[in-house]
Each structure stands twice: as C-alpha cells, then as structure tokens.
KOLTOR-708415 format. One record per residue: residue in one letter; residue number from 1; x, y, z of N, C-alpha, C, O in turn. Coordinates in steps of 0.001 Angstrom, whole numbers, plus 500000, padded with zeros to 6 digits. Layout:
<rs>
R  residu  num     n.X     n.Y     n.Z    ca.X    ca.Y    ca.Z     c.X     c.Y     c.Z     o.X     o.Y     o.Z
R       A  NUM       X       Y       Z       X       Y       Z       X       Y       Z       X       Y       Z
...
</rs>
This chain:
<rs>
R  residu  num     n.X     n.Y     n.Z    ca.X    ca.Y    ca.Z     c.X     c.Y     c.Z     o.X     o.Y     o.Z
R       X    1  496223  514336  590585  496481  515035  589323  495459  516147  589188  494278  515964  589484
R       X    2  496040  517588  588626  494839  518323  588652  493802  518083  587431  493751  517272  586506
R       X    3  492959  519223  587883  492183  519079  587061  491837  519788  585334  490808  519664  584669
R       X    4  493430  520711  584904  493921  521095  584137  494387  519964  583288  493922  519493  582250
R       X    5  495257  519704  583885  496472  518314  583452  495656  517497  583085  495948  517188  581930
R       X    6  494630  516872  583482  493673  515675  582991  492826  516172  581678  492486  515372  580806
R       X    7  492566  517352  581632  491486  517879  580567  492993  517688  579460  492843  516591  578920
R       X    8  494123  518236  579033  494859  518567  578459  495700  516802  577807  496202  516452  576739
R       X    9  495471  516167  579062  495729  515104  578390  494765  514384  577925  495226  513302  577563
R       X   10  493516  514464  577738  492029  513967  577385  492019  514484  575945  491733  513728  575017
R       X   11  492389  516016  575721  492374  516721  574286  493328  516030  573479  492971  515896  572309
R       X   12  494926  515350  573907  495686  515347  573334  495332  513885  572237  495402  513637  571034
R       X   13  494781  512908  573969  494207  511462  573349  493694  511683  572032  494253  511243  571028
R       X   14  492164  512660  572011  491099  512701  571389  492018  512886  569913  491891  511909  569175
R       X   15  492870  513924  569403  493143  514257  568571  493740  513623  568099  493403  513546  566918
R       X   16  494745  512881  568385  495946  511340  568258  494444  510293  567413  494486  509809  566282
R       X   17  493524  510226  568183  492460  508729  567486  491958  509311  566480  491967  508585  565487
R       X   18  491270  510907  566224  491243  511232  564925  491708  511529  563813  491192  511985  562792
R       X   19  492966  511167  564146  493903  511413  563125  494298  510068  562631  494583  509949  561440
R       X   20  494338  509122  563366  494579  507819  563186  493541  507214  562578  493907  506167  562043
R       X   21  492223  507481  562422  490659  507242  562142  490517  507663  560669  489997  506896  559859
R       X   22  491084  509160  560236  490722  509763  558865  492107  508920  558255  492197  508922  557028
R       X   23  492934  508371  558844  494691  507468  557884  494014  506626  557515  493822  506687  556300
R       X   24  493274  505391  558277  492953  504285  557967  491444  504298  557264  490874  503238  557006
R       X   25  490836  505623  556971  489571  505270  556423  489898  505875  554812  489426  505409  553775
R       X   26  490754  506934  554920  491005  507274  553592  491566  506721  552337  492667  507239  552154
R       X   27  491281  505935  551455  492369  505104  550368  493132  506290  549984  493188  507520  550022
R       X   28  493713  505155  549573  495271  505653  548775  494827  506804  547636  493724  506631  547119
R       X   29  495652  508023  547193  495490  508682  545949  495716  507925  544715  496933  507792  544581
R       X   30  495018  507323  543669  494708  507400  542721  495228  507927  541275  494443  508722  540758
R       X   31  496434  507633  540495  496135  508385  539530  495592  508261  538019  495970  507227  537467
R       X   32  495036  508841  537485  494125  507683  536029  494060  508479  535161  493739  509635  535437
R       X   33  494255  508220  534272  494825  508738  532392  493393  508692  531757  492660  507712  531625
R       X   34  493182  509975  531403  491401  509811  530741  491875  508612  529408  492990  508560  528889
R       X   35  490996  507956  529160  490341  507489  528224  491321  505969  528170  491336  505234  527183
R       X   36  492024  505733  529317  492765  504312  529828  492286  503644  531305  492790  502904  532149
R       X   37  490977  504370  531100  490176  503341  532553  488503  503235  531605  487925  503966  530801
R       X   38  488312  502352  532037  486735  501739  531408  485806  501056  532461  485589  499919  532042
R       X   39  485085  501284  533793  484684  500876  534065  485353  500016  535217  484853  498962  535609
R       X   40  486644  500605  535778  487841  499702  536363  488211  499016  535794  488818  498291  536583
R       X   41  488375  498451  534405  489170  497837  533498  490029  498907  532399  489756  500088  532183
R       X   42  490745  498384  532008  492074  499464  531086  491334  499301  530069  490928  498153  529887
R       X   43  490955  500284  529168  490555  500263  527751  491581  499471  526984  492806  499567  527064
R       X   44  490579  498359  525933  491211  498311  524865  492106  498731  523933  491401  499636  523488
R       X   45  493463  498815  523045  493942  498823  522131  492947  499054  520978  492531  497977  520554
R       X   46  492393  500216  520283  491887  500248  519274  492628  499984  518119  493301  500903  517651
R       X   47  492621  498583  517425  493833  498291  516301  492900  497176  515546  493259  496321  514736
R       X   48  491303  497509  516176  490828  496178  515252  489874  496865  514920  488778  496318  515041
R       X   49  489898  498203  514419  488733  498913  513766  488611  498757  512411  489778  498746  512021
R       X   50  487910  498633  511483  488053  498294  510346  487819  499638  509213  486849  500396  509234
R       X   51  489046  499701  508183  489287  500673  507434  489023  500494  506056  488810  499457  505428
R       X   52  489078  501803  505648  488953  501457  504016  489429  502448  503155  488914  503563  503223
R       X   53  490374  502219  502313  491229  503270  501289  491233  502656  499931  491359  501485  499574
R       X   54  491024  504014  499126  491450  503575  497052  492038  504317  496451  491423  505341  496154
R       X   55  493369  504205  496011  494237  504741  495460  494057  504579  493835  494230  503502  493263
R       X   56  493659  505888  493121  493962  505570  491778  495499  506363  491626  495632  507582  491520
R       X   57  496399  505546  491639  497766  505943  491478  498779  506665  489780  499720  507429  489564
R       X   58  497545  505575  488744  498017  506520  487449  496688  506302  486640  496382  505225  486129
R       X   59  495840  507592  486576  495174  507245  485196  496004  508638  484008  496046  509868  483995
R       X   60  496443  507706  483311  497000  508921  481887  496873  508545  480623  496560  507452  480151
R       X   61  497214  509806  479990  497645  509254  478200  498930  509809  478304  499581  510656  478916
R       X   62  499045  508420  476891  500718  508541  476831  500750  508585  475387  499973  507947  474677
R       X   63  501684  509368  474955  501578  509935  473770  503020  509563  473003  504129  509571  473537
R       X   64  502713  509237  471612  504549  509354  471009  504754  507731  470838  503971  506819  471102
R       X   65  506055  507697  470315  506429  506660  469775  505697  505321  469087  505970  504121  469092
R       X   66  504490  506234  468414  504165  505292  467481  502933  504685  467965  502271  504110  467102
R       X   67  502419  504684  469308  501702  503504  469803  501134  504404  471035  501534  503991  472123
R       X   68  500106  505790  471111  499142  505987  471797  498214  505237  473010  497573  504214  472768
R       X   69  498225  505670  473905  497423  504694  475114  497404  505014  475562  498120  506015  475582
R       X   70  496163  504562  477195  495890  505164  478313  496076  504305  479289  495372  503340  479586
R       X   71  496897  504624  479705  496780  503640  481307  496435  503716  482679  496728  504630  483450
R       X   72  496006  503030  482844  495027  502680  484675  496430  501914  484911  497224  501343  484163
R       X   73  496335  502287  486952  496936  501726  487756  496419  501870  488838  496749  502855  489498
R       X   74  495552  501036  489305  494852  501299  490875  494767  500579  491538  494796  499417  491133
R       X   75  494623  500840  492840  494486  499700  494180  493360  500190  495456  492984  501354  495598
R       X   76  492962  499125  496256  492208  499654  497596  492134  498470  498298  492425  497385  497794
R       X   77  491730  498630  499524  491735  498063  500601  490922  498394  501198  490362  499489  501161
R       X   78  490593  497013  502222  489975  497485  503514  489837  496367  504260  489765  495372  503538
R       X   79  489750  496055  505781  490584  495860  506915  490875  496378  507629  490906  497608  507666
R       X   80  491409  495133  509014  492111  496280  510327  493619  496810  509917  493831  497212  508773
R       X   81  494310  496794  510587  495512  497250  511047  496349  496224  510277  496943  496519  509240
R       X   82  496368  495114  510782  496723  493983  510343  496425  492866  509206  497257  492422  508415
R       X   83  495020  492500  509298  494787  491937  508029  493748  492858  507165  492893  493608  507635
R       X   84  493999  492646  505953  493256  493389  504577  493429  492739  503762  494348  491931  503629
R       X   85  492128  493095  502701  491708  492571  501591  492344  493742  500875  492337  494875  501355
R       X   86  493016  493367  499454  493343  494394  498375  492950  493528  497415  492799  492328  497190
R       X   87  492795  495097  496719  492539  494464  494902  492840  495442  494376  492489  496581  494684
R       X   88  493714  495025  493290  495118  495721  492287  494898  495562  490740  495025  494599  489985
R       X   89  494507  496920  490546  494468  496805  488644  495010  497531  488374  495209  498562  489017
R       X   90  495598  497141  486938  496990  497881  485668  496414  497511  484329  495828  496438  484189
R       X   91  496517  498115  483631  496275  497849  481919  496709  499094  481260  496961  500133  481869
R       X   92  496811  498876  479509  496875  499684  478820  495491  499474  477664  495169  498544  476925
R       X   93  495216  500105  477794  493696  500471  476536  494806  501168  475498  495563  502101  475766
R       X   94  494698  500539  474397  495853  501192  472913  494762  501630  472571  493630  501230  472841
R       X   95  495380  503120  471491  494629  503926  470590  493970  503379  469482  492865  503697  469043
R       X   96  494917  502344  468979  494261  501279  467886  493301  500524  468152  492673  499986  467239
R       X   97  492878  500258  469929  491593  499412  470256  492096  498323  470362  492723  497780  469452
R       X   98  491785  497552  472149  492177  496604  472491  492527  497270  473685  492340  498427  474063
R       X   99  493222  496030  474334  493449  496086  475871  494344  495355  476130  494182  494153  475916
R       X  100  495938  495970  476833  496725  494865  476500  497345  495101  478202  496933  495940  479002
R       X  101  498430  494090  478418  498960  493766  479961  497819  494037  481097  498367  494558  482068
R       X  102  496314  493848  481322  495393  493806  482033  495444  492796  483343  495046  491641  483492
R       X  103  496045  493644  484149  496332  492555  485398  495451  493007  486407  495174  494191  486592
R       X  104  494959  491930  487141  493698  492316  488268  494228  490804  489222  494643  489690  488901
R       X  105  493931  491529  490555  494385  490671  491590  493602  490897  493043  493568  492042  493494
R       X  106  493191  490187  493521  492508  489958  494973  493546  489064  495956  494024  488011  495535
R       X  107  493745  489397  496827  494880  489402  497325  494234  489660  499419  493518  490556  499867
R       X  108  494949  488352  500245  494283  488278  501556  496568  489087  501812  497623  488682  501324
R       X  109  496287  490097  502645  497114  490799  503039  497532  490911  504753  496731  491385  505559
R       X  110  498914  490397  505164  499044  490102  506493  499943  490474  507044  500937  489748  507051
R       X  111  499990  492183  507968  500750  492701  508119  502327  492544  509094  501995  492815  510248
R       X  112  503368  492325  509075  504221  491263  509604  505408  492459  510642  505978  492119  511679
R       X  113  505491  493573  510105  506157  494550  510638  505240  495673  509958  504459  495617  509008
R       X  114  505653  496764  510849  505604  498390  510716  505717  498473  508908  504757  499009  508354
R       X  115  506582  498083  508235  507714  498402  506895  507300  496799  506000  507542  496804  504793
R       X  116  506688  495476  506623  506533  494535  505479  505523  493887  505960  505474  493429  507102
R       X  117  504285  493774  504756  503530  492991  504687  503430  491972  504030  504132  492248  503057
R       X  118  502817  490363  503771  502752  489344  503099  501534  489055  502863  500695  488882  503747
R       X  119  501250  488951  501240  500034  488946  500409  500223  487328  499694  501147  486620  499293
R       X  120  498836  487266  499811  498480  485860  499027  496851  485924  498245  495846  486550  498581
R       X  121  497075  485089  497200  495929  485280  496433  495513  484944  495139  495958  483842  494818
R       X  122  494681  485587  494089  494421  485148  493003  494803  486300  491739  494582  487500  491905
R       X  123  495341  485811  490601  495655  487605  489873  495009  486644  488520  495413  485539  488157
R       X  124  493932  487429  487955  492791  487183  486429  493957  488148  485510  493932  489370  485659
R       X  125  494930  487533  484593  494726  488406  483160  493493  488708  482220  492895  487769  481694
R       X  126  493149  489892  482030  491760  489696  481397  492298  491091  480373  492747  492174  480748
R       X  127  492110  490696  479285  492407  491749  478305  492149  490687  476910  491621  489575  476882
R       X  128  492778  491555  475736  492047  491345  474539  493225  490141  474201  493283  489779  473025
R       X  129  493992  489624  475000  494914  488227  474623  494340  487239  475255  493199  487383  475694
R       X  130  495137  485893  475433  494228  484809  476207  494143  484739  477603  495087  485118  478296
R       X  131  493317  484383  477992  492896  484991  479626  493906  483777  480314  493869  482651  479818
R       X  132  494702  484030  481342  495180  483198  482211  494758  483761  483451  494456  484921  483731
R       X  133  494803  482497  484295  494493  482755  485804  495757  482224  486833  496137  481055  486910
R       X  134  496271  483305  487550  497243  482627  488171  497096  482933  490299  496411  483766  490893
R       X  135  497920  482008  490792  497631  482062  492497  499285  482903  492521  500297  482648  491868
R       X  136  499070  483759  493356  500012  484763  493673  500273  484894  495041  499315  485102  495784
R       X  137  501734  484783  495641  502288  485003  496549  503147  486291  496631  503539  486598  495505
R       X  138  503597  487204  497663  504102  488066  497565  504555  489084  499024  504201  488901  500189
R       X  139  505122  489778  498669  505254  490764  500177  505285  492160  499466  505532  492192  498260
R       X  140  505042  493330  500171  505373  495012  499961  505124  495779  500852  503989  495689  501321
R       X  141  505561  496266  501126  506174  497094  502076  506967  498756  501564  506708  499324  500503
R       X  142  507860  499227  502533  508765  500302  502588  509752  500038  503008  509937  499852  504211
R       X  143  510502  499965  502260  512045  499927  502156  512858  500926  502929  512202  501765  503547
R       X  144  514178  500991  503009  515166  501837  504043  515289  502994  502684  515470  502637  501520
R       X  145  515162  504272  503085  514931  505399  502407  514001  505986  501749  514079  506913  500943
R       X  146  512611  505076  502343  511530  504835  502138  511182  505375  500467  510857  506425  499912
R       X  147  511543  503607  499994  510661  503095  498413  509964  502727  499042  510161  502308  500182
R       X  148  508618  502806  498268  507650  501797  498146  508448  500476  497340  509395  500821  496633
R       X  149  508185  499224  497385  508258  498521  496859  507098  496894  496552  506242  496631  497396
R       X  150  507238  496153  495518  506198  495262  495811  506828  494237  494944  507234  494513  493815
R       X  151  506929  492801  495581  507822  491477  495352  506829  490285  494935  506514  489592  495903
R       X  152  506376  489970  493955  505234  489263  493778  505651  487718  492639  505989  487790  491457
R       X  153  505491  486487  493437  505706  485579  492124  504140  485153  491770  503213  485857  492172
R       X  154  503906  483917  490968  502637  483542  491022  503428  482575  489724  504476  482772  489110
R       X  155  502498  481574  489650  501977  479826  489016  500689  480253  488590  499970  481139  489053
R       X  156  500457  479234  487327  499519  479154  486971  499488  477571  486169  500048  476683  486813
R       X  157  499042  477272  485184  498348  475843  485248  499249  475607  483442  498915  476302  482482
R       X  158  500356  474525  483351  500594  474250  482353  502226  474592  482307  502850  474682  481250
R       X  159  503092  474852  484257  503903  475172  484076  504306  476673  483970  505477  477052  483971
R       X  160  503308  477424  483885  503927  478882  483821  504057  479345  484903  503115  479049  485639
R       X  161  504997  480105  485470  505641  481070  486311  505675  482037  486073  505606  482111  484846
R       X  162  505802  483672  486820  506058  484431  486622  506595  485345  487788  506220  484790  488821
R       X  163  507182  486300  488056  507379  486976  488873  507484  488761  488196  507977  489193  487154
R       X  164  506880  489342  489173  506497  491174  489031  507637  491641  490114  507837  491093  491199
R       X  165  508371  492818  489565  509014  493538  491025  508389  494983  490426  508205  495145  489219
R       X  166  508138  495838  491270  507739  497114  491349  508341  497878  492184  508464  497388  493306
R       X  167  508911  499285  491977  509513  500313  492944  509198  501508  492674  509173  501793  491477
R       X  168  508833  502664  493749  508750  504020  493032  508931  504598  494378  508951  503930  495412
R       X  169  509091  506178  494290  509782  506957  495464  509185  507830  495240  508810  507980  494078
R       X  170  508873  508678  496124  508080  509895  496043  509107  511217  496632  509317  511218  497845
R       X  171  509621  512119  495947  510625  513034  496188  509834  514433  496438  509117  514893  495550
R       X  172  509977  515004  497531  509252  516093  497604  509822  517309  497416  510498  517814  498312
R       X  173  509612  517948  496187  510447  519213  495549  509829  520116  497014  510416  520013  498091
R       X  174  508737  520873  496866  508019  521346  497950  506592  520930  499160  506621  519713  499345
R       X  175  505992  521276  499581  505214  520353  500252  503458  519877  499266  502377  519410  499626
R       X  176  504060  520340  497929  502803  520448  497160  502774  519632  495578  501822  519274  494884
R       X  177  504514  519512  495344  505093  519397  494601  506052  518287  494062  507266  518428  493917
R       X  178  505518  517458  493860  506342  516080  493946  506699  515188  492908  505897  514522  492253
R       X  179  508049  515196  492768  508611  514094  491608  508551  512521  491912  509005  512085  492970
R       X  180  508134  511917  491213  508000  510339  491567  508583  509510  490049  507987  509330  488987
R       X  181  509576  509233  490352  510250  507981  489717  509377  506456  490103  508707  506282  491121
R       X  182  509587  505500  489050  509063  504131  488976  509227  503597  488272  509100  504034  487128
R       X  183  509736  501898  488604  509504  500895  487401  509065  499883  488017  509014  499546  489199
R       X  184  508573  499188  486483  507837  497691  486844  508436  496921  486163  508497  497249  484978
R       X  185  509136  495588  486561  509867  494422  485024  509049  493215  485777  508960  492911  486967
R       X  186  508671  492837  484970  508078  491299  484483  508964  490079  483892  509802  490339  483028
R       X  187  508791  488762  484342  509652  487947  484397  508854  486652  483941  507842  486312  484555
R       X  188  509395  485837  482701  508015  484477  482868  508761  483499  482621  509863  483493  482072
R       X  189  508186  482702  483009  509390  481056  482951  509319  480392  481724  510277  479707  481367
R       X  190  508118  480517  480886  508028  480134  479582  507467  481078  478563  506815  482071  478888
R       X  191  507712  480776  477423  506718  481246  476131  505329  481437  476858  505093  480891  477936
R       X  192  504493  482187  476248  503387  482366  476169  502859  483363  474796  502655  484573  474705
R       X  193  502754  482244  473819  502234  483198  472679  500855  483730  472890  500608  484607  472062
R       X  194  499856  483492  473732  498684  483526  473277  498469  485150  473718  497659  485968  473284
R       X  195  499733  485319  474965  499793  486471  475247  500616  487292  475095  500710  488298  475799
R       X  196  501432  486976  474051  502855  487748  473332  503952  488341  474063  504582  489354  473760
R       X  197  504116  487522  475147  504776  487059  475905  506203  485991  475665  505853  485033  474975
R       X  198  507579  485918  476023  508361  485053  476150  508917  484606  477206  508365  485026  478223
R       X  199  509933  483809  477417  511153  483230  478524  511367  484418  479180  510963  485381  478528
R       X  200  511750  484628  480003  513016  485260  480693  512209  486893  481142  511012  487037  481392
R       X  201  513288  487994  481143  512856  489307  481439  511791  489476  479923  512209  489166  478807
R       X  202  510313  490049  480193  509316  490489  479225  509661  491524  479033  510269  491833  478008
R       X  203  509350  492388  480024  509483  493930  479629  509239  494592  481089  508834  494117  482150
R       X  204  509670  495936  480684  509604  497405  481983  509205  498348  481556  509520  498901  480503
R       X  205  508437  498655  482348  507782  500005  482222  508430  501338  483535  508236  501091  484726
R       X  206  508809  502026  483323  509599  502557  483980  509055  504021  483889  508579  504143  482760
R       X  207  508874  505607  484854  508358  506197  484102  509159  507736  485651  509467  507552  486828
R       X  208  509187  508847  484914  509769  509416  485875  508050  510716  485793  507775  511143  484672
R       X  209  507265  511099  486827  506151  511910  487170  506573  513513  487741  507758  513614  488060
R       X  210  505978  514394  487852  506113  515780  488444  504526  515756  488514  503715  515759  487588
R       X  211  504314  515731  489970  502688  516071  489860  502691  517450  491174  503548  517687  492026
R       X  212  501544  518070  490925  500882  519221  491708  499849  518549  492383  498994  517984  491701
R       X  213  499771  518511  493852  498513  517882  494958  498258  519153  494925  498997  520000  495426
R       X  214  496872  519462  494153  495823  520679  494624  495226  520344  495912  494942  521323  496601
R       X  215  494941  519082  496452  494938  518734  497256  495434  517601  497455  495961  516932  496566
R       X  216  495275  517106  499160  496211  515881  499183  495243  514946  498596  495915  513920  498694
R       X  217  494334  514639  498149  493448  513723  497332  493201  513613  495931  492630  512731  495290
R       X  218  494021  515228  495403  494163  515195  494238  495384  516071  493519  495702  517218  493832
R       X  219  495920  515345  492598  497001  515974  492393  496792  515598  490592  496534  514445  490248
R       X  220  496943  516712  489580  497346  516445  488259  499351  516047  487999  500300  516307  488739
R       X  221  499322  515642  487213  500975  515557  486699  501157  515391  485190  500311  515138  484332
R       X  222  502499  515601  485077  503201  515531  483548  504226  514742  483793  504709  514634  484920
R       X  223  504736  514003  482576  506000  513424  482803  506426  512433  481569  505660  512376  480606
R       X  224  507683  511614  481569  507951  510731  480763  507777  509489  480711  508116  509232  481866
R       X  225  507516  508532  480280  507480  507025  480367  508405  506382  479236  508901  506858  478215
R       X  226  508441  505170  479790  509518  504187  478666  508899  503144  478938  508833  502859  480133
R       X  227  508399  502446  478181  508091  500887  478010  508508  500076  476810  508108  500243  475658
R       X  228  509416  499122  477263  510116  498389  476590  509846  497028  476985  509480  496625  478089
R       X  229  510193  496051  475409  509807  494490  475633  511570  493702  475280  512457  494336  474709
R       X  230  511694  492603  475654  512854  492630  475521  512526  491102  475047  511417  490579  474931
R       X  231  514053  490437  474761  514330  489088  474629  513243  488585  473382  513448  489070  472270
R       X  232  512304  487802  473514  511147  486618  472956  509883  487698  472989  508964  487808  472178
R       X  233  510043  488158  473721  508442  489081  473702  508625  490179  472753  507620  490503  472120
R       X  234  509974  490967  472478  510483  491568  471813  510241  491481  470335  509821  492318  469536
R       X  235  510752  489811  470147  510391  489196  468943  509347  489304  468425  509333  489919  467358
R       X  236  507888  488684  469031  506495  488026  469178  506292  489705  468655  505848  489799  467511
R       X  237  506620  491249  469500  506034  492467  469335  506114  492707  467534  505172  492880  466761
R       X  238  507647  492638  467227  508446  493020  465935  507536  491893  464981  506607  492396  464350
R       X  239  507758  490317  464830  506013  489899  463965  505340  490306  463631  505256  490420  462408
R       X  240  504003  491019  464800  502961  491569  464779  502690  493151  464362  501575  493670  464412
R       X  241  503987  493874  463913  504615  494931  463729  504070  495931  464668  503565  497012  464366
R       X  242  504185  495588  465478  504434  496446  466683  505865  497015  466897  506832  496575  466276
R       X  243  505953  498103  467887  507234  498191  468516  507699  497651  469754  506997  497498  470753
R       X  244  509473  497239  469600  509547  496831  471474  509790  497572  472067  510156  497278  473204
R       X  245  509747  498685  471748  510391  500055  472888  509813  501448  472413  509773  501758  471223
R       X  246  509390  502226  473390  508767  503997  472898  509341  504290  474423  509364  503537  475397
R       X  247  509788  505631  474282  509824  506955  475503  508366  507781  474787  508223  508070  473599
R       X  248  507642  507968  475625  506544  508426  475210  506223  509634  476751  506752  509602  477862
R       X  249  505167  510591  476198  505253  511994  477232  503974  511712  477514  503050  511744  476701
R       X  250  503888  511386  478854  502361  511391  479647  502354  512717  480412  503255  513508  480690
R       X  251  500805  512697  480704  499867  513411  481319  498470  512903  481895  497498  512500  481256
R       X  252  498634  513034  483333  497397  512429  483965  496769  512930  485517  497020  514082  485873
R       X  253  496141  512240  486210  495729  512460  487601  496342  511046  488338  496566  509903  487939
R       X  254  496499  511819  489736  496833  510685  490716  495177  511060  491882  494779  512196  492142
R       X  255  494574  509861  492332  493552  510754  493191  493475  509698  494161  494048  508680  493773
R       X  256  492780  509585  495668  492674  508989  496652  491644  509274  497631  491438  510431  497998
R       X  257  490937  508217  498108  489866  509065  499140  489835  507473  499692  489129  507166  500653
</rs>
C-alpha cells in the first residue's frame, strides 16, 4: 500500500474518533424558563405569601325621611390565597344619638373555588340595644355576571336564628365612573324585643350609588337609599314612634388601601 493511501486513511480514522469523542462528551441542550429553576429544583408556587386589604365600602349621611344618619360599612383581611381572617362592620349612628343595627364579625375564611369562599365564625351585636352574640356560618363569593354576593346564617343562645343575604354590582358607566346598586334583608326566627326586632323578614336596606374613583383608592359618590322594616319589627318601630320605611338621599366616600 502506498505511502499516500496510508496517510489519507490515518486522517480519515483520526477525524471519525473526534467526532465521536466531542458526541459522547457533550450533554444534551438544555432548555430553562428564568425564574422556574432554583438551584436544580423547580421553584415553588408563590400562593402562600401572606396579604393584607381594607375596604371602607360606605361611610355616608343619609338625609330625609324623618330619621337622619350616618352609616359605616367596612371590611379587611389578611392571609394567603386561600385561608384569611376577615372582620366585617355595619351600623347606623342616628342624628337623635344612639347606634342602631351594629354588626361586627370575625370570621376564619376558606377559599373553595376561584368565585366561592366559606366563612365561619363569631358576629358581636354591639350598639345602643341589647348586645347579642352569635356563631356564624356562611359563603361569598362572585356570582355568574359577576355580583358580589354574601350568604350568611348564624345561632345564638335562647333559640335565636338568623340569616343575612347581601348583593351589589358594580356597573361601569366609564372607566372612572361607576353605578353600584345593593341590598341587604335580614331574617330572624324569633321576636327579639330587646333589639326591636321580630319573626320572619326584619328589614332591607337597599340603596342604588354613582360614585367618581379620583383614584382607584378613592372614589366620592351620591345616591339614594331605602330602608325599610317590615312584619313585627315594623310594629316594635311604629310603638316607639319611629318610622318603618324612608327613601332618603345619601352622600359619601368609598376608600381602600
């Protein structure tokens, strides 16, 4: 064999083993998603960070039909994703002095879907009638056409029952500009004079809003309200010469941080 032919097949070897040498030493390509590798382990699910929000949803005066007042409606939280602590206050402070429907609630919150959560807990009446304490069960969530809504019964000691439903919608005239409809009816299984209270449907407060978000944390509004007592509580109001029913014209702030 010459001595061409041998060099040519010596080059061909050489290049065949280095090529076969850089296959088997090189790993495989790799591909990796920033901030889903940790150390060769997959990052965590961040869903157990713990949050915190407070909605004052109505502070106003309400004016007209006889019976002046200001009402609070607020809530906050804080928690992960899933479970939270809330605590929920409503009252009316009357112009005449006093403090009447004062509901306050602490509440362990357990999120079950995207759209419904299930609340359990304790709700203090505390106002200028007789204080009851009741254990409260409940769910709220967002409804299909997205209401807010909130489904709440609760017991308390001597036989009383009660159940709260709440709904309101937030309609967006423009992106600044928003009408919000709402009502609340109350439901009790017995008399309760001490809190001028009866059987059956108590009363609703129902109220239609137009507010301006100067910002999204704060928004002023105007609007109408109706609060009415019905059935036995109706009665207990007309006694004490009160009224069971006013449409009355509010004005207030909604704020959040």
């Amino acid at each position: 064999m010459s001595t061409a032919r041998i060099l040519t097949i010596s080059l061909l070897l050489g290049i065949a083993g280095a090529a076969e040498a850089q296959t088997t030493s090189s790993p495989e390509p790799k591909i990796v998603i920033p901030g889903m590798e940790m150390g060769g382990a997959t990052a965590p699910v961040m869903d157990n960070g713990i949050f915190a929000h407070a909605l004052l949803d109505q502070a106003e005066a309400r004016i007209g039909g006889g019976q002046n007042a200001f009402r609070w409606e607020g809530r906050a939280w804080i928690g992960t994703d899933y479970n939270k602590l809330w605590l929920k206050s409503e009252g009316f402070a009357l112009g005449k002095g006093g403090v009447e429907d004062g509901r306050n609630e602490l509440l362990y919150d357990r999120a079950i879907t995207t759209f419904l959560d299930v609340q359990a807990g304790v709700r203090t009446d505390w106002d200028s009638g007789t204080g009851r304490t009741w254990a409260a069960f409940g769910v709220q969530g967002l409804a299909p056409l997205f209401f807010d809504y909130e489904a709440t019964g609760y017991l308390s000691d001597g036989g009383h029952a009660a159940v709260r439903l709440a709904a309101s919608y937030d309609l967006l005239i423009t992106q600044r500009l928003i009408l919000q409809p709402e009502i609340e009816m109350n439901f009790y299984s017995k008399a309760d004079p001490g809190r001028m209270v009866g059987s059956g449907l108590s009363d609703i407060d129902a109220g239609l809003r137009l507010r301006y978000e100067i910002s999204r944390k704060f928004g002023p509004y105007v609007g109408i309200a109706y609060a009415g007592k019905f059935g036995q509580t109706a009665q207990m109001a007309r006694q004490a010469g009160e009224s069971a029913g006013a449409l009355q014209f509010v004005f207030g702030i909604r704020s959040w941080f």
